[in-house]
PyMOL Python script that loads the backbone (N, CA, C, O; Angstrom):
from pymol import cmd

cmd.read_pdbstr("""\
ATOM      1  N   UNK A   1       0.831  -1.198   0.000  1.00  0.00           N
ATOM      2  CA  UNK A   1       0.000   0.000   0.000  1.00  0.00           C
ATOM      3  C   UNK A   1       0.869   1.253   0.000  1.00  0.00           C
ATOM      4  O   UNK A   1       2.040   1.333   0.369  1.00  0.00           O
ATOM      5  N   UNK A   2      -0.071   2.403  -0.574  1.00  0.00           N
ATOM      6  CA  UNK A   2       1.109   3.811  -0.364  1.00  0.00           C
ATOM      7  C   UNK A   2      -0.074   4.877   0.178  1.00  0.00           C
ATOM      8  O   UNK A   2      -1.297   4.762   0.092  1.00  0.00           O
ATOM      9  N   UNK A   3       0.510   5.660   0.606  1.00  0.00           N
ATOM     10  CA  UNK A   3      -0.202   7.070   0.833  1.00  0.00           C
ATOM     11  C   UNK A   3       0.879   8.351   0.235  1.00  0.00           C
ATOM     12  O   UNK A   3       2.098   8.317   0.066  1.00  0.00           O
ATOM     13  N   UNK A   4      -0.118   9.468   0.002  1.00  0.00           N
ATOM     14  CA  UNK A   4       0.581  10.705  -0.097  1.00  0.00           C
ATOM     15  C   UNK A   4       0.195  12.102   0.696  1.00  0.00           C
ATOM     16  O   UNK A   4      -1.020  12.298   0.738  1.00  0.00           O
ATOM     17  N   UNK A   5       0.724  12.753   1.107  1.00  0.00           N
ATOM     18  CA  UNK A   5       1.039  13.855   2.055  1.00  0.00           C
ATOM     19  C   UNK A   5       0.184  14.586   1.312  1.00  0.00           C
ATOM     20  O   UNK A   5      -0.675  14.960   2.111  1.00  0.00           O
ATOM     21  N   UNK A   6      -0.107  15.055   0.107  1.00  0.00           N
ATOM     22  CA  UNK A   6      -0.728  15.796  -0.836  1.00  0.00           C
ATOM     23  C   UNK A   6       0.284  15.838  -1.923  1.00  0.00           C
ATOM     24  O   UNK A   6       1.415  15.354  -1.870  1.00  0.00           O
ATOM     25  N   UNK A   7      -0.300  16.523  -2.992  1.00  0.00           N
ATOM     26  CA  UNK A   7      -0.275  16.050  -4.500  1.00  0.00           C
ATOM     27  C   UNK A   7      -0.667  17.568  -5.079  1.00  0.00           C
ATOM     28  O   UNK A   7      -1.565  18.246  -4.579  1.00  0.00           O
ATOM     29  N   UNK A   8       0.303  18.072  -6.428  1.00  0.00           N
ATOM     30  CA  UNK A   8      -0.195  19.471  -7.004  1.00  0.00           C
ATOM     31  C   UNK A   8       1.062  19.440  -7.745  1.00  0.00           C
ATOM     32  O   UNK A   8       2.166  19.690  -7.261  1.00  0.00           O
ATOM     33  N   UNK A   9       0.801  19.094  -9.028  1.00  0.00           N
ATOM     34  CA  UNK A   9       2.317  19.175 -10.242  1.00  0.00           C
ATOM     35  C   UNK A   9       1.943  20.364 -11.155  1.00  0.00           C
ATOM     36  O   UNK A   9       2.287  20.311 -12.335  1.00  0.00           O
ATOM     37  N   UNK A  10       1.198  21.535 -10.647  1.00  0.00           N
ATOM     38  CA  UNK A  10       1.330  22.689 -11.246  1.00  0.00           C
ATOM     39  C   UNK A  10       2.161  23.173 -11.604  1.00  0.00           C
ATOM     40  O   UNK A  10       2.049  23.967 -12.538  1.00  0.00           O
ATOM     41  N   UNK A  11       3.570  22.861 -10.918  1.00  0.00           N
ATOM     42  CA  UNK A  11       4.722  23.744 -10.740  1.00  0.00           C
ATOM     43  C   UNK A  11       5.330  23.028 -12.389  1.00  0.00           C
ATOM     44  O   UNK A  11       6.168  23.545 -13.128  1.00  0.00           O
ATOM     45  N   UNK A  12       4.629  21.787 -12.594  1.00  0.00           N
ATOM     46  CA  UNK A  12       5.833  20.848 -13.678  1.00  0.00           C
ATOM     47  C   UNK A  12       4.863  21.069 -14.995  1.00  0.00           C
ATOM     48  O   UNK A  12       5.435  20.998 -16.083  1.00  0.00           O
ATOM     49  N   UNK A  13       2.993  21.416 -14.989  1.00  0.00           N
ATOM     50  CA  UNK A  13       2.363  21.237 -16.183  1.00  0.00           C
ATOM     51  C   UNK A  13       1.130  22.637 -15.711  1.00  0.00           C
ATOM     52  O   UNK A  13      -0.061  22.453 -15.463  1.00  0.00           O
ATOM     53  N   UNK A  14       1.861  23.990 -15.695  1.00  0.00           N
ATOM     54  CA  UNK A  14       1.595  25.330 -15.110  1.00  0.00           C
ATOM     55  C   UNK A  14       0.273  24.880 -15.296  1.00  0.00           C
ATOM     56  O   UNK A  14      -0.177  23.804 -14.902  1.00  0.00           O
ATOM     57  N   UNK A  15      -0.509  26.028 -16.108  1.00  0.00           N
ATOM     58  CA  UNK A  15      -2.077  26.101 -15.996  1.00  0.00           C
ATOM     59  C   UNK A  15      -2.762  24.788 -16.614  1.00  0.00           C
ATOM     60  O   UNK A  15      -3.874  25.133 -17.011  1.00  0.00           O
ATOM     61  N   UNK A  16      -2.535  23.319 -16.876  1.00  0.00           N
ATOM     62  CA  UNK A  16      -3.021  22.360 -17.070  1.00  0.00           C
ATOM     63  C   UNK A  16      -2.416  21.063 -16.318  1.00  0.00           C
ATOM     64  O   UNK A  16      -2.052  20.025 -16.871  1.00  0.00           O
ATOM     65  N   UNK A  17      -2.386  21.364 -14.873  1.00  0.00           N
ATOM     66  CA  UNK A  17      -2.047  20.237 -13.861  1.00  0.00           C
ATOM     67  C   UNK A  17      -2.715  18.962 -14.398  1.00  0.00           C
ATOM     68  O   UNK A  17      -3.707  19.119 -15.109  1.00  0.00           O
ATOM     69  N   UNK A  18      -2.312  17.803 -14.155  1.00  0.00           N
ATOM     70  CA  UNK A  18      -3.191  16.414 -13.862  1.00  0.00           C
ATOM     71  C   UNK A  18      -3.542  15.983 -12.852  1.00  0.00           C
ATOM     72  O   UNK A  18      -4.249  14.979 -12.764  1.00  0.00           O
ATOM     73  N   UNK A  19      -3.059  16.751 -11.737  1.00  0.00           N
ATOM     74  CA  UNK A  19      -3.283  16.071 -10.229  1.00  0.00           C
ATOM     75  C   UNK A  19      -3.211  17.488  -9.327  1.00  0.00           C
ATOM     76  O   UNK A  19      -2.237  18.227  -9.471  1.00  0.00           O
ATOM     77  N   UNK A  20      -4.417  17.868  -8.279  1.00  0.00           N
ATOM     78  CA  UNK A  20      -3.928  18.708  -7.327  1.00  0.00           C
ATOM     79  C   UNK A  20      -5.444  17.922  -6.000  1.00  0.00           C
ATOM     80  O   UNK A  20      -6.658  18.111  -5.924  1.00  0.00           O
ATOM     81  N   UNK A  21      -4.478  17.085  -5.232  1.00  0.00           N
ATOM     82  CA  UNK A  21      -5.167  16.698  -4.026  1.00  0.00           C
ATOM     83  C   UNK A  21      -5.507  18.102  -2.753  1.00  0.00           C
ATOM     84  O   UNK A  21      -4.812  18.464  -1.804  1.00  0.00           O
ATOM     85  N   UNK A  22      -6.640  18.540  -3.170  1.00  0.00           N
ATOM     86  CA  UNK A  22      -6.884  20.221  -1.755  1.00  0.00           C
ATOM     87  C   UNK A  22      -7.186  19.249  -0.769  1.00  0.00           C
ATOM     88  O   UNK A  22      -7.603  18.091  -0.727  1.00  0.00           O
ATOM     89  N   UNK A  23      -6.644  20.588   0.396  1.00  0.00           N
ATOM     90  CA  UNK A  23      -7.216  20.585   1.575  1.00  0.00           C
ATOM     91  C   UNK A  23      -6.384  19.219   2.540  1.00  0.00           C
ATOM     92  O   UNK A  23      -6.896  18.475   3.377  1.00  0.00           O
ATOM     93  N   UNK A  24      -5.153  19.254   2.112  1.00  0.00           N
ATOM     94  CA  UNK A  24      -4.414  18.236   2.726  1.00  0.00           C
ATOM     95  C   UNK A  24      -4.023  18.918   4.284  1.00  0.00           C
ATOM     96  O   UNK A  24      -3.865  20.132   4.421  1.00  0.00           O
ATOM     97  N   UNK A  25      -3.926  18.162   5.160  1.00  0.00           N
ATOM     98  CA  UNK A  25      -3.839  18.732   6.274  1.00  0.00           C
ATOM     99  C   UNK A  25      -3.144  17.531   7.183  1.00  0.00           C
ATOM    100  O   UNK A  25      -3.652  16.442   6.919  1.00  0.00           O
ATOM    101  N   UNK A  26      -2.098  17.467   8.196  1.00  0.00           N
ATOM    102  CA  UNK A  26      -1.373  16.974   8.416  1.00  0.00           C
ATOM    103  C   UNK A  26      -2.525  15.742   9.333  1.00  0.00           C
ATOM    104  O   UNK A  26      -2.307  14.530   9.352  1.00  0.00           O
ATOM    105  N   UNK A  27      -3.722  16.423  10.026  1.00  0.00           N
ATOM    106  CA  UNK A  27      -4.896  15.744  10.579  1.00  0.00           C
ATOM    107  C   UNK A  27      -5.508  14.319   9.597  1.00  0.00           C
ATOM    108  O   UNK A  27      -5.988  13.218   9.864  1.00  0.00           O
ATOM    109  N   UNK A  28      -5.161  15.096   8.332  1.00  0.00           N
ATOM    110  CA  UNK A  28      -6.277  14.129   7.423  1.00  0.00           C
ATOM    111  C   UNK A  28      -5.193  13.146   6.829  1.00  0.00           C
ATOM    112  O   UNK A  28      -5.586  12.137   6.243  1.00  0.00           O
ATOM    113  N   UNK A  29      -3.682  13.432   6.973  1.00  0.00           N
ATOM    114  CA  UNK A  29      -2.458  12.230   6.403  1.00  0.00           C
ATOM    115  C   UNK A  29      -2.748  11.548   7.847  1.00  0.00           C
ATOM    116  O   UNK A  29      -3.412  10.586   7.462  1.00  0.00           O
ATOM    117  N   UNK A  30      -2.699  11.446   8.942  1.00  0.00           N
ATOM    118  CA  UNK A  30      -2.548  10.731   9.876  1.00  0.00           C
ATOM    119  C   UNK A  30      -3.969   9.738   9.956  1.00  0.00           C
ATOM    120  O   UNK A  30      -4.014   8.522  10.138  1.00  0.00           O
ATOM    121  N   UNK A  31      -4.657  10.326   9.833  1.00  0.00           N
ATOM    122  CA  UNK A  31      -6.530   9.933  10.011  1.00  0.00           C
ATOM    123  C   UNK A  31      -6.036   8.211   8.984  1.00  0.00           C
ATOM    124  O   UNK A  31      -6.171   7.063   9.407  1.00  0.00           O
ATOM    125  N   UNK A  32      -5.457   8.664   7.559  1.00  0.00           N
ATOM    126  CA  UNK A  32      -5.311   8.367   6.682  1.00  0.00           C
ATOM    127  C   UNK A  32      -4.280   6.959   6.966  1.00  0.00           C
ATOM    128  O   UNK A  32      -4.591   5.770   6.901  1.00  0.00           O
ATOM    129  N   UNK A  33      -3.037   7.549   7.280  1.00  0.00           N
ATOM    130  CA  UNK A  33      -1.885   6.481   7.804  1.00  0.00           C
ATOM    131  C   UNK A  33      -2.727   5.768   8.950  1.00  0.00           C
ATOM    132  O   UNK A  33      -2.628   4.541   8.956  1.00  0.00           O
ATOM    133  N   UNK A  34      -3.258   6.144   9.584  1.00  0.00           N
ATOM    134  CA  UNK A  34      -3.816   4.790  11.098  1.00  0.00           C
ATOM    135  C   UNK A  34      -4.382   3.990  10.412  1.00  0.00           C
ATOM    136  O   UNK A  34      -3.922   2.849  10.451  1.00  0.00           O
ATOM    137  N   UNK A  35      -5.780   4.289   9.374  1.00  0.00           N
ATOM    138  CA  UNK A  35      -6.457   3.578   8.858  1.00  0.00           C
ATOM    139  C   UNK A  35      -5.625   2.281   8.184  1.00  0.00           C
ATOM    140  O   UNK A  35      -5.725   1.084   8.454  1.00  0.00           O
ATOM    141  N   UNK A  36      -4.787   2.948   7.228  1.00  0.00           N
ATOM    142  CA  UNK A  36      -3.873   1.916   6.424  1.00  0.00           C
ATOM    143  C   UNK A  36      -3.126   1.106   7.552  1.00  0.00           C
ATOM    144  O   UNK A  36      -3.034  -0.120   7.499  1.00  0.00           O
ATOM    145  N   UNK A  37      -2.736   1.662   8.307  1.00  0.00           N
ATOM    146  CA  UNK A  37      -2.216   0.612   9.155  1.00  0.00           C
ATOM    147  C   UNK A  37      -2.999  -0.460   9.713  1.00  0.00           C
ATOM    148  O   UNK A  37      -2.523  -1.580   9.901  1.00  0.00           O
ATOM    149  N   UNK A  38      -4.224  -0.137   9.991  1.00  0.00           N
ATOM    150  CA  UNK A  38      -5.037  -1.117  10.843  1.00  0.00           C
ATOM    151  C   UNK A  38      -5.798  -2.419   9.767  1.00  0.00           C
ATOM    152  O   UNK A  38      -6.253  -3.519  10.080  1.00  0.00           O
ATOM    153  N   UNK A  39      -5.705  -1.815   8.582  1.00  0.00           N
ATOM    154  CA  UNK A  39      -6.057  -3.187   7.472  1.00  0.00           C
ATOM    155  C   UNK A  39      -4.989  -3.592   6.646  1.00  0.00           C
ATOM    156  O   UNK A  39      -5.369  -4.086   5.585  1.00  0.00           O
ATOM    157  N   UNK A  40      -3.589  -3.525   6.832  1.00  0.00           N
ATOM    158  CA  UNK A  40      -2.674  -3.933   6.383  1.00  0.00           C
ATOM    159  C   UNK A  40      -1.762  -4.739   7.183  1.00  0.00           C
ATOM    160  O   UNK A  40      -1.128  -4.414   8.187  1.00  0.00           O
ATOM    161  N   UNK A  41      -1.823  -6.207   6.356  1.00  0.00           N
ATOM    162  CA  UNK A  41      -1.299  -7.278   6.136  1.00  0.00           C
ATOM    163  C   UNK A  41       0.247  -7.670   5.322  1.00  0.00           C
ATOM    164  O   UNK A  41       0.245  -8.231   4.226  1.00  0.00           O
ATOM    165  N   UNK A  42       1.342  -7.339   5.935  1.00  0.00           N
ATOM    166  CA  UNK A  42       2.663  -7.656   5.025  1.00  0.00           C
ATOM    167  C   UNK A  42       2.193  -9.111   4.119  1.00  0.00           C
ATOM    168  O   UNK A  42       1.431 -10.078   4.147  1.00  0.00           O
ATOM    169  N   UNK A  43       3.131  -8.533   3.425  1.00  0.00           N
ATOM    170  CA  UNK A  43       2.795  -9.616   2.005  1.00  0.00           C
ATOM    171  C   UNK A  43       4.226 -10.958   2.901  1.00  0.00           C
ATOM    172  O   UNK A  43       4.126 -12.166   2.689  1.00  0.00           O
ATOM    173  N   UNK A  44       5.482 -10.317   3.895  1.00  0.00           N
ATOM    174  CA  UNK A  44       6.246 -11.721   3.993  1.00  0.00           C
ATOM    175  C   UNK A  44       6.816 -10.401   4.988  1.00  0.00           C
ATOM    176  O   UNK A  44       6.437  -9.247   5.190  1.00  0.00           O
ATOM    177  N   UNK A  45       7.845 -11.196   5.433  1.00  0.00           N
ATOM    178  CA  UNK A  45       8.733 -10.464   6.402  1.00  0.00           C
ATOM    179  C   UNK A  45       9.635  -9.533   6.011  1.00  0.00           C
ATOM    180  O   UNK A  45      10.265  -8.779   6.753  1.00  0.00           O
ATOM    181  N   UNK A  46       9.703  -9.625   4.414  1.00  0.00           N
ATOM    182  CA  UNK A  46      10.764  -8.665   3.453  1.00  0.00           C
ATOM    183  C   UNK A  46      10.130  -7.399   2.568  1.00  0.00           C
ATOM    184  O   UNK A  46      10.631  -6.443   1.977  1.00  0.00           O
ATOM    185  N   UNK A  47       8.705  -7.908   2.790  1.00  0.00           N
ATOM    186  CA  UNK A  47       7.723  -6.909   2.100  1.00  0.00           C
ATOM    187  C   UNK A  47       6.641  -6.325   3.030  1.00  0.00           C
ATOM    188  O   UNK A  47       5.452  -6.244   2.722  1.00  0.00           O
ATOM    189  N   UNK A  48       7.232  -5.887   4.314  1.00  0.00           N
ATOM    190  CA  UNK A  48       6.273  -5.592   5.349  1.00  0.00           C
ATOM    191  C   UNK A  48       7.161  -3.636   5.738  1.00  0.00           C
ATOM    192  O   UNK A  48       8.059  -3.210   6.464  1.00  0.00           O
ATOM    193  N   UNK A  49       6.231  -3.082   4.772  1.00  0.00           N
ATOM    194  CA  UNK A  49       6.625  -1.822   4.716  1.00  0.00           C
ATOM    195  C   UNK A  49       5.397  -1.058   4.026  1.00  0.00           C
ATOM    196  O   UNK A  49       4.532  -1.770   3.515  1.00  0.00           O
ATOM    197  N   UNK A  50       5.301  -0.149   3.989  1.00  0.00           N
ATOM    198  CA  UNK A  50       4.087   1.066   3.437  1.00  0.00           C
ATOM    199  C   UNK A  50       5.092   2.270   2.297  1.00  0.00           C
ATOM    200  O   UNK A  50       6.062   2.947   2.639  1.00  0.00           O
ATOM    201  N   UNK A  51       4.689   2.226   1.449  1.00  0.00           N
ATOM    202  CA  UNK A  51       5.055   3.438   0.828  1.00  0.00           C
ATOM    203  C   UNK A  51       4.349   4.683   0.945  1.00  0.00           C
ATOM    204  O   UNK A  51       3.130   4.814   0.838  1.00  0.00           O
ATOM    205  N   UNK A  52       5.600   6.031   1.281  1.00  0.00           N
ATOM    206  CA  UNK A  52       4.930   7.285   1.605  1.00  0.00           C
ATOM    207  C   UNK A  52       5.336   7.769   0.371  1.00  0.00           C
ATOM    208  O   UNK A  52       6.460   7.573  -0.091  1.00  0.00           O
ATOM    209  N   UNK A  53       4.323   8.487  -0.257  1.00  0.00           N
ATOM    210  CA  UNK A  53       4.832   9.013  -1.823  1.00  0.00           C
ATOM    211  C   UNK A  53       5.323  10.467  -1.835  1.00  0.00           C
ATOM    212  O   UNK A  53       4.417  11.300  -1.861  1.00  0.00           O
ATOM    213  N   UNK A  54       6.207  10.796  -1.826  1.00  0.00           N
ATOM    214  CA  UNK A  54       7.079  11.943  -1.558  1.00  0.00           C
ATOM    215  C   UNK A  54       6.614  12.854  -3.468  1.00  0.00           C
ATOM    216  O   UNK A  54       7.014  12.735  -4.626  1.00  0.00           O
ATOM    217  N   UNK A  55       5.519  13.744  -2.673  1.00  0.00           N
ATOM    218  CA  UNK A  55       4.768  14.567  -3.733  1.00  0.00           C
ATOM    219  C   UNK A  55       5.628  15.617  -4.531  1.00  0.00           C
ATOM    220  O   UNK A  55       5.566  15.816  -5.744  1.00  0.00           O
ATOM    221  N   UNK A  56       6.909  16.613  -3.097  1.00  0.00           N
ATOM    222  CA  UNK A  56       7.869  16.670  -4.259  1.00  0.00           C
ATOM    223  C   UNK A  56       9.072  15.930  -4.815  1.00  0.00           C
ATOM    224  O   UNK A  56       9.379  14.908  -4.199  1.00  0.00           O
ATOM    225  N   UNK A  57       9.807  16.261  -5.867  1.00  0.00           N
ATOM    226  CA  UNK A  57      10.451  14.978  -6.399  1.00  0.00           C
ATOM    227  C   UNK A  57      10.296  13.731  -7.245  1.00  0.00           C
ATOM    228  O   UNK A  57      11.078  12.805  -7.457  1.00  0.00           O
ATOM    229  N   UNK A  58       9.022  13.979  -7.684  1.00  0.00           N
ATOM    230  CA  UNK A  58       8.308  12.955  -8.168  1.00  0.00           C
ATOM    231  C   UNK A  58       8.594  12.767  -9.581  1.00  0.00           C
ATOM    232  O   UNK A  58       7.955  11.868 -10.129  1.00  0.00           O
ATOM    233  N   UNK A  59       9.360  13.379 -10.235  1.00  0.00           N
ATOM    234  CA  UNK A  59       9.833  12.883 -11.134  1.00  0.00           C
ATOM    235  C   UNK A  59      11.144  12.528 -11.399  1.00  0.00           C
ATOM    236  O   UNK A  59      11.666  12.355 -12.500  1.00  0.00           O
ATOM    237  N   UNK A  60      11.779  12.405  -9.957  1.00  0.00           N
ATOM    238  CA  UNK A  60      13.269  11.489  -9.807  1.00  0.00           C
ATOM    239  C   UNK A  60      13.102  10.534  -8.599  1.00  0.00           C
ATOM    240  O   UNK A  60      14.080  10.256  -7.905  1.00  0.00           O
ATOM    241  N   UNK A  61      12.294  10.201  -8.431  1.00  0.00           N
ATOM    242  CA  UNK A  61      11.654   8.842  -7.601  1.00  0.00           C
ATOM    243  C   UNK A  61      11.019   9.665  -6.554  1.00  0.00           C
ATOM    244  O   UNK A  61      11.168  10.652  -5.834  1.00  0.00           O
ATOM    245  N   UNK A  62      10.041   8.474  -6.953  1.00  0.00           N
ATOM    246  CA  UNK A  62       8.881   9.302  -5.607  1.00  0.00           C
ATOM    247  C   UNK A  62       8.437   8.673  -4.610  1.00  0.00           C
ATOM    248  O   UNK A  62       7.246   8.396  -4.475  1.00  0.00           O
ATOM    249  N   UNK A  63       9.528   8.310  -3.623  1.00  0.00           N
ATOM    250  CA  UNK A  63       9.021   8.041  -2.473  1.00  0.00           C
ATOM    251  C   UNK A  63       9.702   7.628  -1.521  1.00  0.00           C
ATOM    252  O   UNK A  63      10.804   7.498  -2.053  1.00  0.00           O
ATOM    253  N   UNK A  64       9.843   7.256  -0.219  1.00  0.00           N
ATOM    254  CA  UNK A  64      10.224   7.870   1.102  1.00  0.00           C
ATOM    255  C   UNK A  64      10.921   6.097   1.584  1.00  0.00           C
ATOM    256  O   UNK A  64      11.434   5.915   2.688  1.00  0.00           O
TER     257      UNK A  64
END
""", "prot")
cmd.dss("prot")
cmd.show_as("cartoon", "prot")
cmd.util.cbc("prot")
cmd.orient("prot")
């Protein structure tokens, strides 16, 4: 599973973004991360991790 902090690539595709997640708030990533935690099942002992998608940077790997 992954989550993201919020999301807005205006800066990379100016006045025709593909993605802008509003109203991100550090309340609603956590609300967000507990949930995922509480129905997530590692796939093995080597694949028992969460991806955080690191919103900037995202087009030289995106994530944490």
């Amino acid at each position: 599973p992954s989550i993201v902090p919020g999301w807005d690539n205006t800066s990379r595709r100016g006045n025709n973004p593909t993605l802008i997640l509003k109203d991100s708030t550090p309340e609603h990533f956590e609300n967000w991360l507990s949930n995922l935690k509480l129905d997530f099942t590692p796939y093995s002992e080597e694949e028992n991790f969460i991806f955080i998608n690191a919103w900037n940077e995202w087009a030289e790997g995106n994530h944490l």
